[in-house]
C-alpha positions in Angstrom: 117.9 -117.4 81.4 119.1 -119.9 79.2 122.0 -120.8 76.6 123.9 -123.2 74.4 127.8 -123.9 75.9 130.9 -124.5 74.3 129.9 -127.9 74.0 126.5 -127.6 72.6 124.4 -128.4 75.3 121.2 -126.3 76.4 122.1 -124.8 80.2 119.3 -123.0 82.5 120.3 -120.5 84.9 117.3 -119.9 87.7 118.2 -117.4 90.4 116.4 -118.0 93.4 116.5 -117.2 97.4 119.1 -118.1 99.8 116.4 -120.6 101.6 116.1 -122.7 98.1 117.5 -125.9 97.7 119.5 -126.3 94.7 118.8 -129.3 92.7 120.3 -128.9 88.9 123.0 -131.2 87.8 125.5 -129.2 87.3 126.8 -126.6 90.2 129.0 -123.6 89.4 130.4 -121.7 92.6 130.7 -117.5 92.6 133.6 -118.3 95.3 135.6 -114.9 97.4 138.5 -115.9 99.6 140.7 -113.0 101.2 137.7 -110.5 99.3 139.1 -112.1 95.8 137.1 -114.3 93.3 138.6 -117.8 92.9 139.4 -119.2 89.9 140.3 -122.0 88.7 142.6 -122.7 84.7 140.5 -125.3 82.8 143.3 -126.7 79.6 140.7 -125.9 77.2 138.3 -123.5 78.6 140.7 -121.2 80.1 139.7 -119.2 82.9 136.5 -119.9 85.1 134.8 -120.2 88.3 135.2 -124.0 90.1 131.9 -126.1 89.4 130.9 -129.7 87.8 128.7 -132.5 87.1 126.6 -133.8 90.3 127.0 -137.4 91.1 124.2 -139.7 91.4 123.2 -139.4 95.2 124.6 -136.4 95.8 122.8 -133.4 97.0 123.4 -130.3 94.8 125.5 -128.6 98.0 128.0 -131.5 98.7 128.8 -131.6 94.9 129.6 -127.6 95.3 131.6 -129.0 98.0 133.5 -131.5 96.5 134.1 -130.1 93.5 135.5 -127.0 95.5 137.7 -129.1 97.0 139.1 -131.0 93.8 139.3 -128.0 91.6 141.2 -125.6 94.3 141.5 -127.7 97.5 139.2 -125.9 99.2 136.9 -126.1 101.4 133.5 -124.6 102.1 133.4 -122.7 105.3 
């Protein structure tokens, strides 16, 4: 599936197994903790699930990680 975002640019989604790697640049976590999504309050964007950019060198599953953890200040179990 793909689609144009707020700011214009193209994004994929590609749903896959759970034994795929992830490897996009971007990372967007569907997070539940005590059986409730978490959210985050983006300034201009409102209301959305944590996620980012990946760094250069980082795997696709430590950015989910880190960007859990600056977003909400959680961490992945």
């Amino acid at each position: 599936m793909q689609f144009t975002d707020q700011e214009h640019d193209k994004v994929t989604l590609d749903y896959r197994t759970e034994h795929d790697e992830p490897t996009g640049q971007h990372v967007l976590m569907i997070t539940r903790m005590d059986d409730q999504f978490l959210l985050t309050k983006h300034r201009q964007r409102g209301i959305e699930f944590p996620g980012g950019k990946r760094e250069a060198g980082e795997s696709s599953r430590d950015a989910m990680a880190r960007e859990l953890f600056e977003e909400t200040g959680g961490k992945v179990k």
